[in-house]
C-alpha positions as CSV (number, residue, x, y, z in Angstrom):
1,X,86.5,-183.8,33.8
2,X,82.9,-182.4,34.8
3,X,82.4,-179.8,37.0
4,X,80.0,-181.7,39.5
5,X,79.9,-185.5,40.1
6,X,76.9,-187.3,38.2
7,X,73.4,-186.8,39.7
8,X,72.0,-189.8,39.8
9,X,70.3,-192.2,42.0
10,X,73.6,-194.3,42.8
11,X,76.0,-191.6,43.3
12,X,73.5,-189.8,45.7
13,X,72.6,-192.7,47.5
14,X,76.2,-193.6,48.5
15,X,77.0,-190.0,49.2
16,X,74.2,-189.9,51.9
17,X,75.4,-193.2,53.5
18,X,78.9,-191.9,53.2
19,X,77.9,-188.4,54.5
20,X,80.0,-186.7,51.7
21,X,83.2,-188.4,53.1
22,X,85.6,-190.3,51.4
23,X,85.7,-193.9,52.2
24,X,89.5,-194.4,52.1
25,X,90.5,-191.6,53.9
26,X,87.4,-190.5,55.7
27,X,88.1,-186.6,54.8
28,X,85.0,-184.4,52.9
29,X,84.7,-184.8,48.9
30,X,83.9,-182.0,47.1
31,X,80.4,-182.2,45.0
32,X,81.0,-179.4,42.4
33,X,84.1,-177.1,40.8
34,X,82.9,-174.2,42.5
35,X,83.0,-175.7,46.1
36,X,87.4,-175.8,45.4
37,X,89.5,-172.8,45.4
38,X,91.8,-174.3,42.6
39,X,90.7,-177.0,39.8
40,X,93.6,-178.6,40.5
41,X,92.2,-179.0,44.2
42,X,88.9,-180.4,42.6
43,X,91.0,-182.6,40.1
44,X,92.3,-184.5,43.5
45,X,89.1,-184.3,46.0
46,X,86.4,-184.6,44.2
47,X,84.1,-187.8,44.1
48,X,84.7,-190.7,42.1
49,X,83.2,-194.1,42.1
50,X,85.2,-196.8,43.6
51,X,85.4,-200.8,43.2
52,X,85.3,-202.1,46.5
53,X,86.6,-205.4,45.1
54,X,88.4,-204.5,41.9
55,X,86.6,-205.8,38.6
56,X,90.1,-206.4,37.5
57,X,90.0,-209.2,40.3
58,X,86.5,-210.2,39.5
59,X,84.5,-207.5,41.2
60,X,81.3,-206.3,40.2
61,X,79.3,-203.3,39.8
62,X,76.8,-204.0,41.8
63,X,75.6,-201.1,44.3
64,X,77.3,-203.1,47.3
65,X,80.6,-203.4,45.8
66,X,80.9,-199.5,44.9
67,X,81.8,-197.0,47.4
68,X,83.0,-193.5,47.1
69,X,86.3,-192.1,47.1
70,X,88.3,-188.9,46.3
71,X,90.2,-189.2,42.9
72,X,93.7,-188.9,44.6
73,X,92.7,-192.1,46.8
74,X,91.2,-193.9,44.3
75,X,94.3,-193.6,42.5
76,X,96.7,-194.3,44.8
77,X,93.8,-197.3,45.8
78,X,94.6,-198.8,42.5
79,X,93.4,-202.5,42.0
80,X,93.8,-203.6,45.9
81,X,91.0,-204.9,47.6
């Protein structure tokens, strides 16, 4: 896994929205490696793009139906709407 989440236009876009929270959970994501004490601590809070409707139900990804999550929620999110 990197060591920061992508810099690009989407991912930036939904982290200002989001105001570096997660949407599942609502806690702080991490943006980089170096912001976690542990990697294992980054392995679980950092960003990841999530499916708001899963595209294995026929979700999209379009902007609106991505959101972002920690990788722990994300996870445990699975493919649930």
């Amino acid at each position: 896994q990197p060591y920061a989440i992508p810099d690009t236009p989407l991912v930036q876009s939904l982290w200002q929205k989001q105001s570096g929270l997660c949407a599942l959970c609502g806690e702080p994501m991490l943006k980089s490696r170096f912001e976690a004490p542990h990697a294992s601590i980054w392995a679980k809070r950092r960003a990841t793009l999530d499916h708001i409707h899963p595209r294995s139900k026929g979700g999209s990804d379009a902007p609106e139906n991505l959101q972002l999550a920690h990788a722990a929620c994300n996870k445990r999110k699975g493919d649930r709407v």
